[in-house]
N, C-alpha and C positions, 0 to 999 in steps of 0.2 A: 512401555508399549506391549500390546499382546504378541508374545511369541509366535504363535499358532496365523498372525495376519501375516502375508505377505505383501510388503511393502513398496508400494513402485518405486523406479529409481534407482533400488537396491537390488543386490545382488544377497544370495541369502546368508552368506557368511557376514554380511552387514556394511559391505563395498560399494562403491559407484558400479554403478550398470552402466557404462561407459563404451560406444563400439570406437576404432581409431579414426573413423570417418564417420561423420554425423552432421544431417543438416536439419535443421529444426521445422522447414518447411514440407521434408519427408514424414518426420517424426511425429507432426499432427493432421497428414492426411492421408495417415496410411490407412486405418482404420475400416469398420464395415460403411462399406458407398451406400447404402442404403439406411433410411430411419433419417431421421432429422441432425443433422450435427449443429447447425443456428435455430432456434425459432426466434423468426424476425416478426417483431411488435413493435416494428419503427412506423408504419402505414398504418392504417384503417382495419386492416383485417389482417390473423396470423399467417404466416409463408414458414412453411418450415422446409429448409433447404439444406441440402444434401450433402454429403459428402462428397458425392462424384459431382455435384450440382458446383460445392466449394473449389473443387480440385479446378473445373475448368475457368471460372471466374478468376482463378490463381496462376493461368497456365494464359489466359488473355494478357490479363494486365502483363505477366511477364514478359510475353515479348512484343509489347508495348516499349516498355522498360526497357529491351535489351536494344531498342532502336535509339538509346539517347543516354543511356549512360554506359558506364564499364562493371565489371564484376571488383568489390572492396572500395566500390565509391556510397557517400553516404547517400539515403532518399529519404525524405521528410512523410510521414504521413498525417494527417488533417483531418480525420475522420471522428466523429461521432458513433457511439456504440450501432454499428449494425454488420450487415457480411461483406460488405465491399472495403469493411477498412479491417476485419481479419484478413479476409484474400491479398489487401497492400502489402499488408507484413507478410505473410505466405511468398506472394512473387519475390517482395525483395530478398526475402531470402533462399528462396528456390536459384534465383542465377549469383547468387555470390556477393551480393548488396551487404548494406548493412540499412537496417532499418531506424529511425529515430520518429519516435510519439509524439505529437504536437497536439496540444487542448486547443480544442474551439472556442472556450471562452477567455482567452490569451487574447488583449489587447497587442497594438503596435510592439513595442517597447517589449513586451516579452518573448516576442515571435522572433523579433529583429537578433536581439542578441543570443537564441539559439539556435537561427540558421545561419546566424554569422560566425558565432564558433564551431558548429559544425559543418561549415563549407558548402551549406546546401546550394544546390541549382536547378533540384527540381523536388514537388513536393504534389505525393498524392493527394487529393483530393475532391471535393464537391463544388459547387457555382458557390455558397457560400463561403466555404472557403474561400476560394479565389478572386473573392473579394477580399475577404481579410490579409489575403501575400499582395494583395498590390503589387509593388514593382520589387519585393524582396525575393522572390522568389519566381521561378516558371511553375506552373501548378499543368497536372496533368490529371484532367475529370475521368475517376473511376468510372462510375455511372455509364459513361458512353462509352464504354469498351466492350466489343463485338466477339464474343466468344469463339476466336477463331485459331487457326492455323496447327491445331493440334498438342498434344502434350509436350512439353518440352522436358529434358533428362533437367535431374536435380546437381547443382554446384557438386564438385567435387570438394567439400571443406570437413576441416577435422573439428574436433570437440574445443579446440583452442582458437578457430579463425572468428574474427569479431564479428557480431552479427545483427548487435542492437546497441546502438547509442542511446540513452535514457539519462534525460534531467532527473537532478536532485528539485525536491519542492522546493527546496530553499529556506527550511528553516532559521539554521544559524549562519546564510552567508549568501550569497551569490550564487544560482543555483549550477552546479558542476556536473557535465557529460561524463557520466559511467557507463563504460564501453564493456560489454558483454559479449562472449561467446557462443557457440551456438551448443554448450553446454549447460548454457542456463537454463533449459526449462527443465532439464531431467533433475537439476540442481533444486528445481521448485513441489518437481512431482510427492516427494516424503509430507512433508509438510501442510501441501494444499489437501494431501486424500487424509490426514491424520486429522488435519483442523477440520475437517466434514465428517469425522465419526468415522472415517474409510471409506471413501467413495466408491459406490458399488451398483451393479447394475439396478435400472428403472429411476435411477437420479439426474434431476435437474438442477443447472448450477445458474445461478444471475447474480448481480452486484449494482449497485447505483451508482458505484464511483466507475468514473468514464477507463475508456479501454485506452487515453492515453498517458493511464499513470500506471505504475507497475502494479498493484493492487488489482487494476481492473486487468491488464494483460496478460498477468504472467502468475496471478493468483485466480483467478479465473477463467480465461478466454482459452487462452491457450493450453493449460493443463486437462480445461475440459474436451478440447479435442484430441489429446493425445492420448486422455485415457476414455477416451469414445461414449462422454458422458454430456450429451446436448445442453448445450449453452444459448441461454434467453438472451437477446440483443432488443434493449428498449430503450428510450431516450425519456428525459425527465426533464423538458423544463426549469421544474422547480421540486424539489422531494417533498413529499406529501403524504403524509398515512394513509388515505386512501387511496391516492395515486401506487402508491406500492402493493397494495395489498391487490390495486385490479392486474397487476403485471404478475402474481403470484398466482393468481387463478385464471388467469387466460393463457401464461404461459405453461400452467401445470410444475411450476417451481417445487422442487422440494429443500435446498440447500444453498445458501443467501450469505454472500460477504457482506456484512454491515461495516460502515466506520462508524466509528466513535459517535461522529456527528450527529449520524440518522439515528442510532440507536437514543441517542440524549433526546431527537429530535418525535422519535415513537412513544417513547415514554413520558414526553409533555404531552400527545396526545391522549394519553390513555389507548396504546391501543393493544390489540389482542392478534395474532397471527398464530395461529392452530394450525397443524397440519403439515408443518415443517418436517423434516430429520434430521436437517442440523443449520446452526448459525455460528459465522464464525465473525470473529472483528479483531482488528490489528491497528495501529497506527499509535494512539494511544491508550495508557492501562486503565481499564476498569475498576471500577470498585466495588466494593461487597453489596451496597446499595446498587447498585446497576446488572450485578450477574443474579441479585434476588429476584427483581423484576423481569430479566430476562426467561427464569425458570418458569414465574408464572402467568407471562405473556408469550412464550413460546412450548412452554411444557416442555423447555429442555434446557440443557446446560450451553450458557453460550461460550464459544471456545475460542479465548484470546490465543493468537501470534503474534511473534514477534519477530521481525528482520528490518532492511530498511533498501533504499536503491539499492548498494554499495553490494550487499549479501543479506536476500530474502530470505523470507520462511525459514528460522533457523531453532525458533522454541515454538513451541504452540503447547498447545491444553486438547484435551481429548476423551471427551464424556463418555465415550465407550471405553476406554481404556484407566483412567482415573478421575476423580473428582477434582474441580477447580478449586484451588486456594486461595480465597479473595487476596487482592494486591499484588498478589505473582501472574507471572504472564507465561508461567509453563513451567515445560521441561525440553531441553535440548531433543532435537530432534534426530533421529535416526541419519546417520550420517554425515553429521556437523558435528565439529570439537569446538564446545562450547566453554568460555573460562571464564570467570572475574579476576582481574590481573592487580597485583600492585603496582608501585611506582617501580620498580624494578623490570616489570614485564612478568610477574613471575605469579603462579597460579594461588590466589586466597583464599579463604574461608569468611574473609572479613567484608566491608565493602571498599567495591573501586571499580575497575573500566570494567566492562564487557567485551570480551575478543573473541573473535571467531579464528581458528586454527586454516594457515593455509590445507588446499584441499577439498575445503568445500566446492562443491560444483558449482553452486548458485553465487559463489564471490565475481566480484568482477574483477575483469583481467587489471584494468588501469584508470583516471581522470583522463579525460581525451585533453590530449595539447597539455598536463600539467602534471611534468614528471614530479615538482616538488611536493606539491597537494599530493599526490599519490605516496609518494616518500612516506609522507609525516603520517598517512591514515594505517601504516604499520609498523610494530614495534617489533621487529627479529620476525618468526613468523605467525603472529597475530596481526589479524586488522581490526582495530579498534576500532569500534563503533562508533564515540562518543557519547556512551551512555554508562551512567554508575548502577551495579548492581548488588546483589548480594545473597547467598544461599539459604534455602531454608529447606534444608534437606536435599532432595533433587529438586528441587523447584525452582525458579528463578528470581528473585523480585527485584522491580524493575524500580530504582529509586531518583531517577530524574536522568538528564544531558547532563555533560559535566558544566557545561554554559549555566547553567539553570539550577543547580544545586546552591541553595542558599547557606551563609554561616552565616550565624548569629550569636551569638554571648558564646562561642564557642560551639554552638552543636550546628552540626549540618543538616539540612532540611529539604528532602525532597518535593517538591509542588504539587505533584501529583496525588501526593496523599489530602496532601490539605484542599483542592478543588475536587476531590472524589468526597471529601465529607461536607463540603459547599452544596454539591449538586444532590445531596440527601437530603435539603431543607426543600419543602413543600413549595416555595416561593420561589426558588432559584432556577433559571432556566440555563446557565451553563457560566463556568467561572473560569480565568485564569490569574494564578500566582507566581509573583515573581520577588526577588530580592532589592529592597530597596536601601540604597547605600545612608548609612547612619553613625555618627561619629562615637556614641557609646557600642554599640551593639555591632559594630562593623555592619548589618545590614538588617533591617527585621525582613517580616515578613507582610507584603502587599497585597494584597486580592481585588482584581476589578472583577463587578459581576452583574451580568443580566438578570433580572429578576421576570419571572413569567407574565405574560399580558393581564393587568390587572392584580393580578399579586402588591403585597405588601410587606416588607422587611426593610429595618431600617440595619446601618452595618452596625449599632452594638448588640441585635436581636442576631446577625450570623456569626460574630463573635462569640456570644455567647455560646450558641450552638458547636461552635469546634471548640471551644473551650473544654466543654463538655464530654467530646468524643474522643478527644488527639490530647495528644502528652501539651503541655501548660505551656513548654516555650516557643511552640509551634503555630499558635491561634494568628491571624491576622492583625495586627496592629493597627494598619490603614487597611480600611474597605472602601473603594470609592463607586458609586452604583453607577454603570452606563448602559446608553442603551446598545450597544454593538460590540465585539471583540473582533482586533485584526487575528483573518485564518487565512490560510495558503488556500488554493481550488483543492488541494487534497482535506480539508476540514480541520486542520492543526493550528490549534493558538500559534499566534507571535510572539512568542514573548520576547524576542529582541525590540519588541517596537514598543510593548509594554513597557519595558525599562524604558524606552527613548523618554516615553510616555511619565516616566516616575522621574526621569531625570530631569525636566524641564518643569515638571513643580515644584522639584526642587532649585531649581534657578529663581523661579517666582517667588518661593519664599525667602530667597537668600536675599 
């Protein structure tokens, strides 16, 4: 990183900027009350609203709130990207709440078992909403709250007191409550202005993943108003290359979190978005084919990160700073101790876990309700991610989940590389690989794959193709062509369900 930048978050000797008391809903409305801190493009027409405009929509709801719950009790919130469901998380944390993200597009069944493990009894909301809590929950409609009764003082809590409950997606399990303090956004600040080239005045930040995953909240929403850089609030239906691209020029966007998804999903359109400053995307890793197209659909370098719920933003890329390394997902970021561990716990050169060093700001403190699940995610003091990585100089490269990493005749095979040379066939609209259990080979290697509308590839024509690009023991043995991939609301293959998916063919053939 360039010396000469100074770094939010940090302090210049290269420390936490950490005060003893700190509440997170001070910390993003402290800022200039004037200029726009949301522009909302949820309506018809743009509303760009205020900081002092936020403040009191944040000081309503609160003592709303302080009429029905206590301070360190949880509140659910149910909003859809606009200012009434930043202002939710602002109140609940302004009187000593803790806040917990609820997606809108959460059937029954998912809603059920995360206000049931987190003891919800009331949950902000919309009329829509409040149809989807039925009788799970009491819903309290933002919307009609009457900007009254004056400012209220902010919670007295430190940099340790909880202050957001946040599901896991769920990829490898059961999705698990990581309970954060109100240290986590300064924990996110390094990271989110690095992965934007350094977020700097006249920038605008938006994302299409919704504000209630951490991506949208806490890599976006919130960092954009703590470092008083106005944040787009728009809602998508459905993602759409042109629907994105009118949200970029109405809302005057310059700097855009893509995932994975959209980006795989810009690039089957062909499309071009000029005029940017920076794009950043995280979730999962790119490939050389994907950051090529990016440079010449964006005229810039796109800047993977890397963190996860547990402990964000902890490696990113940074086109102002260095050039991207296809297949690495960075370089540890400014105030994270970042390592690849052995089986020992102890720091390698070779590959193996990825741990983040206690200390980080953006760790979370614990699993809500599951001291053992918390146990087992640290090894002495590293929290292990569960992901295998590997050096390549300072760089990071990210070579699969430890779940996910295939053996095969003896070599281990990350999937990521092999569906990053998938989605470089002309034909292919997006792939996942998984390990399919094999009584010679302990396991080859599987690929289920969408193939683009009208497209044509049969699986010995994208055999061939990795054959050709990826080392010989790595190609796909079985390709079986579908039309869908199971993905989390956050855009992530399943691959535990892929397997389910491989295992049960293999019962058919047995």
């Amino acid at each position: 990183m360039s010396a000469a930048r100074r770094i939010p978050g940090l302090r210049p000797d290269g420390g936490w900027d950490i005060p003893h008391r700190l509440n997170m809903a001070r910390q993003c409305l402290q800022g200039p009350q004037t200029g726009p801190a949301i522009i909302d493009l949820t309506g018809e027409s743009r509303r760009d609203v205020t900081m002092a405009e936020l403040s009191a929509m944040t000081d309503g709801l609160a003592h709303r709130l302080l009429e029905q719950i206590k301070p360190g009790e949880r509140v659910g919130v149910l909003l859809s990207q606009s200012p009434w469901c930043a202002a939710a998380h602002l109140a609940i944390w302004k009187i000593g709440a803790i806040s917990v993200p609820l997606f809108k597009l959460f059937k029954h069944d998912a809603l059920h078992s995360r206000i049931s493990d987190a003891g919800l009894t009331r949950v902000v909301t919309d009329d829509d909403g409040a149809r989807l809590l039925g009788d799970l929950a009491a819903p309290l409609i933002a919307a009609n709250t009457k900007v009254t009764g004056g400012p209220l003082p902010f919670a007295d809590t430190g940099p340790d007191d909880p202050a957001v409950l946040i599901y896991t997606s769920g990829t490898t399990g059961s999705p698990k409550g990581a309970l954060h303090g109100h240290r986590m956004l300064t924990g996110h600040l390094p990271g989110v202005s690095i992965s934007h080239d350094h977020l700097q005045s006249g920038d605008c930040l938006w994302t299409p993943a919704d504000w209630a995953w951490i991506g949208g909240l806490f890599d976006v929403l919130m960092p954009g108003l703590a470092l008083g850089i106005p944040v787009v609030a728009a809602r998508m239906d459905k993602f759409s290359a042109r629907g994105c691209a009118d949200i970029i020029e109405r809302g005057g966007v310059r700097n855009v979190f893509f995932p994975p998804t959209a980006l795989r999903m810009l690039k089957a359109a062909d499309t071009s978005l000029p005029g940017l400053r920076s794009v950043a995307s995280g979730g999962e890793p790119l490939g050389a084919e994907m950051l090529a197209w990016g440079q010449g659909a964006f005229g810039l370098q796109i800047n993977e990160f890397y963190g996860q719920t547990e402990c964000n933003m902890i490696v990113s890329n940074c086109g102002a700073d260095f050039p991207a390394q296809p297949g690495c997902i960075g370089k540890p970021v400014p105030g994270h101790e970042v390592a690849v561990l052995d089986a020992d716990g102890e720091p390698t050169n070779d590959e193996g876990d990825i741990g983040v060093h206690r200390g980080s700001a953006s760790m979370m403190i614990e699993y809500w309700n599951k001291p053992d699940q918390t146990a087992e995610k640290f090894r002495g003091d590293w929290l292990i991610t569960g992901d295998r990585g590997i050096w390549e100089g300072q760089y990071l490269r990210f070579v699969g989940r430890e779940d996910d990493v295939i053996t095969s005749s003896g070599y281990r095979i990350g999937p990521a590389e092999i569906e990053d040379c998938l989605l470089t066939h002309p034909a292919v609209a997006t792939a996942g690989v998984i390990g399919k259990p094999d009584p010679l080979r302990t396991e080859i290697v599987k690929a289920y794959v969408v193939l683009k509308p009208d497209a044509l590839a049969t699986p010995e024509d994208l055999q061939a193709w990795v054959k050709g690009r990826l080392a010989s023991y790595s190609y796909p043995r079985e390709i079986s062509l579908v039309k869908d991939l199971p993905m989390t609301v956050t855009g992530k293959v399943i691959r535990k369900e892929l397997k389910r998916r491989a295992a049960a063919e293999l019962e058919v053939h047995e």
